[in-house]
KOLLO-137948 format. One record per residue (C-alpha): x, y, z. Coordinates in steps of 0.5 Angstrom, whole numbers, plus 500, padded with zeros to 3 digits. Layout:
XYZ ...
***
This chain:
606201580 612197580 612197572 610205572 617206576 621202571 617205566 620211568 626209570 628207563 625213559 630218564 635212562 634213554 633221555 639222559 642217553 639222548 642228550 649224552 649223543 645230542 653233546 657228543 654230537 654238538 662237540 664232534 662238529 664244535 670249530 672255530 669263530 674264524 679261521 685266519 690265514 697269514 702267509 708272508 711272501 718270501 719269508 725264509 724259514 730261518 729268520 724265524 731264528 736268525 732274529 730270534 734274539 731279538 724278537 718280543 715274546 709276544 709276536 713270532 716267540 708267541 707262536 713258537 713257544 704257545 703254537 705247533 711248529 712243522 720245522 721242516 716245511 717245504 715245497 714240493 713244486 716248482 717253480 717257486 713263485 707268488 702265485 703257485 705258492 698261495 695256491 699251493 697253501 690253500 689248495 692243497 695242490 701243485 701247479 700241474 692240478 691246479 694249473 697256477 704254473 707262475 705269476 706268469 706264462 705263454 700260452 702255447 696256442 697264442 704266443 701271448 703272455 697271461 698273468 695267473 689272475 687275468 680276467 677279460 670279463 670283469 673290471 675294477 670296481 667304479 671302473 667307468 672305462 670297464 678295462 679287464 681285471 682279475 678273478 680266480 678265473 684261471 685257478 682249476 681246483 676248488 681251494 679250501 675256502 672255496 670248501 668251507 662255503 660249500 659246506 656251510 651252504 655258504 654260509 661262512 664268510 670268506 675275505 682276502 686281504 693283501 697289497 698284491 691282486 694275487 696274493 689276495 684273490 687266489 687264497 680267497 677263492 671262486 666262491 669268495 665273499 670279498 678279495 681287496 688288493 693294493 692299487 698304487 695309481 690310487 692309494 686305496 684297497 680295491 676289488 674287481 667286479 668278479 665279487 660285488 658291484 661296488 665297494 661296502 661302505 667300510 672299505 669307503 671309509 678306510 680308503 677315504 682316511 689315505 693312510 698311506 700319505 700319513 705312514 709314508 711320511 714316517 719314513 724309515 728309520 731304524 728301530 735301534 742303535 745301528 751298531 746294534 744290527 750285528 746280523 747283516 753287511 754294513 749298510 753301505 755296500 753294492 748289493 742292494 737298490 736304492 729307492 728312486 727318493 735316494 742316491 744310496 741305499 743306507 738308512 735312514 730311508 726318507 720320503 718326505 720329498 715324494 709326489 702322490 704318485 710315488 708315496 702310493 708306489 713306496 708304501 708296498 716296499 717298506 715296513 708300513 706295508 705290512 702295517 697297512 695290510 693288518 689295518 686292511 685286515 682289521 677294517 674287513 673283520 669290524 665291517 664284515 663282522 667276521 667271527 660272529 655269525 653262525 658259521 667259521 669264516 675266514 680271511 686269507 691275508 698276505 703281506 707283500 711288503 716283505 716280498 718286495 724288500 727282499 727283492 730290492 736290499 736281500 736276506 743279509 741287509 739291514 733292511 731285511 732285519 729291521 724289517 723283520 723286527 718291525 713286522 714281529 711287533 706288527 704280529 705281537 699287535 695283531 695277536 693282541 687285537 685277535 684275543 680282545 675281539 674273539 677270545 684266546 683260544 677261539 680262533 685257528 691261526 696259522 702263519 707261513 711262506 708262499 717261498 723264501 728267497 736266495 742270497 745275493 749272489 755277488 755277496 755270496 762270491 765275495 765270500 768264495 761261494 759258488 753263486 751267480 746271475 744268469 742272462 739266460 732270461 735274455 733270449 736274444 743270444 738263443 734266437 739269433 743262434 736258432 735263426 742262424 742254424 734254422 732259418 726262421 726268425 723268434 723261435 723262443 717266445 719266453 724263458 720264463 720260470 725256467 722253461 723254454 717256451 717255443 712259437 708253436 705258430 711256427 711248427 703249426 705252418 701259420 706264420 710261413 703261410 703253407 701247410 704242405 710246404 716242402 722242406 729242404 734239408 741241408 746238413 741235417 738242418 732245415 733251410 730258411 722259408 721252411 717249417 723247422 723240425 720241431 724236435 730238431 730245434 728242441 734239440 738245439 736249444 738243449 744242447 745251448 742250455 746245457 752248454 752254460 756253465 750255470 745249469 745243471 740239467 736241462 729236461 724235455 718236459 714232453 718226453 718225461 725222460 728225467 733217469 738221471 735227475 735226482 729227487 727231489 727236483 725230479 718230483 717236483 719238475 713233474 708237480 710243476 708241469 702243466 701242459 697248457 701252461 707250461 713249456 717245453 724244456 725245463 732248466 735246473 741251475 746250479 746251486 746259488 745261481 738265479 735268474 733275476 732279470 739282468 739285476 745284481 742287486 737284493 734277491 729272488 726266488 724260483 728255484 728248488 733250493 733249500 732258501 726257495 723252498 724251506 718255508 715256516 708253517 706255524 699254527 697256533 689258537 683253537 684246539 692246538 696244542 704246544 710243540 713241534 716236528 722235525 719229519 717233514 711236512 708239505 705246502 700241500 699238507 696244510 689245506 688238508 689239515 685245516 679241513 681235518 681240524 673243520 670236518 670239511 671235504 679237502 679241495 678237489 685237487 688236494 694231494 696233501 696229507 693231514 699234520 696228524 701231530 696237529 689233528 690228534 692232538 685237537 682229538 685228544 683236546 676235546 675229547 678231555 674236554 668232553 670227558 671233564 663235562 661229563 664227569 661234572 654233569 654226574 
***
C-alpha cells in the first residue's frame, strides 16, 4: 500500500514538473499578435522635441512617456538617403553588405543609372503592356521579416505599405506576402507582379473609394491661429517652393483648382498623405486579418509625405510644424485603433527615421552661419576640364551621392575601338584618341574636387587611404562603399553645405552631419518597459533587437547589436510574469 501512495506521489511530483517545463517553455517562445514598424522619412530627432509643447498626450508624448526612447540614435553609413535607410532599419546592415549604396547609382560595367528597386522581369499589377517594375531583387541580404518567415515556416505574414515603391518594398522584404505603393498616374495603391498576380479584393475596394480627390480638396489650412506657430520663419520668405496650384508659398495651401492628374501628384506632398498611408495600413490589416493567425505578422509601413515636404518648405517652415502636429494626431489615432483591434499591450511597435535633413542653407547664412549649396552635381565644369587636359570627351558619368562615378568603357578601350593603341604623352598628359591613364585622371579630378571651397575631404575609395579622416565619417565612408555600386572617389562637404541639385529652396539629406544622421527610435507596446537612453545605439541596432525580442535568427547581413535596455527588461517582464502564475497556481 505504502509503495502505491509513493508511486503516486512521485508521478504527480514528475507530472506537475512536466506541465511546470510545458509553461516555461510556452512563455520563452510567447511574442506578439503583430509587429508594426513606422519609419517616417526624414524626420529630424529633434522635432520630437522641438514641437514637443504642443503635441497631444496620446501621439508622440504617448510614446515617449509609456515607451523605450534610444535618444541617441544615428546612422552609421553614408549616404544618407531613402533607400539605404529602410534598409539599414530592417536589415540590420549597411550598404557596403547589403548593397542599397542610394536611391540611385551607376553601374560601372554599363555606364547606366539603376534605381535600388528596378526589376526588368516583373511588371505592375493589371499592366497589359508588362512594362518593367520593382521588387526587392537588388537588396543582397536577408531582412528581418524576411527572417520572421523563415522561422515561422512562413507562416507570419508580412505587408509593406507606403507612398513610395521604396519605402515599401525594401522593408517588406524577398519573402514578402504583399508590398503596395503610391502610383500618382493613378491614384490608387498598387503592387508589381514580384508578389501576387493581381490585387486582393480589399485592396479593390479601398482603391475604388479614390480617397485622394476627397482629402485634396481639403486643402491645407492650418491647425491653429497662425500667430501661434512661434517655432518657424514668417510664412512668406524665400526659402521655400511654392506648390504648381499657387504663386507663393504661404498658407492657406488650396487645390480646389487641380485637374486628376495633378491632386494625384499633390497628395504625397502634404499632410493627407501621411493619412492616406495609415488608412492604407488599416485596410492591409482588416483584409489580410494581420494579427490573428497562429503566427506574429508584420507590417513595415513608411510615410513619405513628410519627405517630400521637407524637400520642398524645410525644418524652420511653418509647414514642417503644422505638418508635424497633424502627423502626431494622425499617431495618437493610429495608436487608439492598434489597442481596439489587438489589445494594449499585445502589439510590438516602433517608430524611427530612415534620416532627417539640414537646414536650409541660405536661411542659415542669413544668420551669419556657415552653409551653402554646391553645383558640384553639375558635371559640365569637371568634364570640359577633363577632356581639355585628356582629350577624351564624358569622362564622369555621375556625381551622384557624393561620388565620382567614371566611364569605366573608356579605361577598358571599348569606345576608342583599339585595345593595344599607343599611348602618347605630353607633359605628363595623355593625348586625344588615346586611352587615358586612369589613375592620372583620378587624380585630376581629386585634386578639382579638392580645390571647391566647400569640401572638406575628398577619398579614393579604392586605395582606402582615409589616415587623415576622422571618425565617424571615415567608418561610415567604409559601411557605405560598396564596389559594384559604388564609385570611385568620395567627397565629404563641409558642415552646412549640401547638394540639392541646383535648388535654394526647403531642404535634403545625404550627409554625415548630425541633422542627416541623428534620427528617433521609439519602441513602445509588448513586453517594453517605460524609460530611455542617452549612450548610443545604431540604425543597424534595431533589427537585432527586434529578433532578440522574437527569438528569431538576426538577418544574414546584420552587424547591429541588440538594445539590451530594451531585451532585459522584456526578460525581466516575463520572467515576473511567469513568476506570479507560479506563485497563484500554489
Amino acid at each position: 500500500m505504502r509503495k502505491s501512495v509513493l508511486l503516486f506521489v512521485l508521478l504527480i511530483i514528475c507530472l506537475s514538473s512536466c506541465v511546470h517545463i510545458s509553461k516555461e517553455s510556452e512563455q520563452h517562445l510567447k511574442r506578439p499578435k503583430i509587429v508594426i514598424g513606422l519609419v517616417i522619412d526624414q524626420m529630424r530627432w529633434d522635432y520630437l522635441y522641438r514641437f514637443n509643447n504642443r503635441y497631444q498626450t496620446e501621439g508622440f508624448l504617448r510614446l515617449m512617456k509609456d515607451g523605450y526612447n534610444c535618444q541617441n540614435t544615428n546612422l552609421n553609413y553614408l549616404p544618407s538617403f531613402t533607400a539605404p535607410g529602410h534598409t539599414c532599419i530592417y536589415t540590420g546592415s549597411v550598404p557596403s553588405l547589403h548593397g542599397i549604396a542610394g536611391n540611385n547609382w551607376t553601374d560601372p560595367k554599363t555606364g547606366n543609372n539603376v534605381y535600388c528597386v528596378d526589376d526588368k522581369t516583373v511588371s505592375l499589377v493589371g499592366d497589359t503592356a508588362h512594362a518593367p517594375s520593382m521588387s526587392p531583387a537588388n537588396l543582397l541580404t536577408t531582412t528581418i521579416t524576411d527572417e520572421l518567415r523563415l522561422a515561422s515556416n512562413q507562416k507570419s505574414r508580412v505587408y509593406g505599405v507606403a507612398l513610395k515603391d521604396r519605402g515599401s518594398i525594401l522593408p517588406a522584404g524577398h519573402l514578402a506576402n504583399g508590398a503596395y505603393w503610391y502610383n500618382d498616374k493613378t491614384g490608387t495603391f498598387t503592387s508589381s507582379t514580384y508578389y501576387p498576380n493581381q490585387n486582393p479584393k480589399w485592396l479593390q475596394t479601398f482603391n475604388s473609394k479614390h480617397y485622394v480627390d476627397s482629402l485634396v480638396k481639403l486643402n491645407w489650412k492650418l491647425l491653429y491661429d497662425p500667430k501661434s506657430y512661434s517655432l518657424s520663419t514668417v510664412d512668406a520668405n524665400t526659402y521655400e517652393k511654392p506648390y504648381k496650384s499657387e504663386k507663393t508659398p504661404v498658407f492657406p495651401h488650396m487645390f480646389d483648382t487641380l485637374n486628376t492628374d495633378d491632386r494625384n501628384a499633390t497628395i504625397k506632398s502634404i499632410p493627407a498623405g501621411n493619412s492616406y498611408t495609415l488608412m492604407m495600413a488599416k485596410a492591409c490589416m482588416e483584409g489580410e486579418k494581420l494579427g490573428f493567425g497562429d503566427e506574429t505578422d508584420f507590417l513595415a509601413i513608411s510615410l513619405s509625405s513628410t519627405d517630400y515636404i521637407g524637400h520642398q518648405f524645410g525644418p524652420n517652415s511653418i509647414e514642417i510644424e503644422d505638418m508635424y502636429l497633424r502627423l502626431d494626431q494622425d499617431i495618437a489615432s493610429f495608436l487608439k485603433y492598434l489597442d481596439m483591434r489587438y489589445g494594449e499591450g499585445n502589439y510590438l511597435f516602433f517608430l524611427t527615421a530612415d534620416h532627417g535633413g539640414a537646414h536650409n542653407a541660405a536661411f542659415l547664412s542669413d544668420l551669419d552661419i556657415p552653409a551653402g549649396v554646391t553645383n558640384v552635381n553639375s558635371m559640365s565644369d569637371l568634364n570640359t576640364q577633363l577632356k581639355n587636359t585628356f582629350g577624351r570627351d564624358s569622362m564622369v558619368l555621375s556625381l551622384d551621392n557624393y561620388q565620382v562615378s567614371l566611364n569605366e568603357r573608356i579605361f577598358n578601350n571599348t569606345s576608342s575601338g583599339s585595345a593595344n593603341s599607343v599611348t602618347t604623352k605630353t607633359k605628363g598628359h595623355v593625348t586625344a584618341g588615346n586611352t587615358p591613364d586612369r589613375e592620372q585622371v583620378k587624380q585630376a579630378i581629386m585634386k578639382w574636387l579638392g580645390n571647391r571651397p566647400e569640401v572638406s575631404y575628398v577619398i579614393d575609395l579604392e586605395s582606402g587611404n582615409m589616415n587623415m579622416v576622422p571618425e565617424p565619417i571615415k567608418t561610415m565612408v567604409v559601411n557605405g562603399y560598396y564596389r559594384p555600386r559604388s564609385g570611385v572617389i568620395q567627397f565629404i562637404l563641409n558642415p552646412g553645405w549640401y547638394d540639392n541639385g541646383g535648388r535654394t529652396t526647403g531642404t535634403t539629406h545625404g550627409t554625415w552631419n548630425p541633422y542627416d544622421v541623428h534620427i528617433p527610435l521609439l519602441w513602445y507596446g509588448w513586453h517594453v518597459k517605460a524609460g530611455e537612453t542617452n549612450r548610443p545605439t545604431y540604425m543597424t541596432d534595431i533589427s537585432a533587437t527586434l529578433a532578440a525580442l522574437l527569438h528569431i535568427q538576426a538577418p544574414n547581413g546584420c552587424i547591429g547589436k541588440p538594445i539590451t535596455e530594451i531585451t532585459d527588461a522584456s526578460k525581466h517582464e516575463k520572467s515576473e510574469k511567469h513568476h506570479k502564475a507560479h506563485e497563484k497556481s500554489e
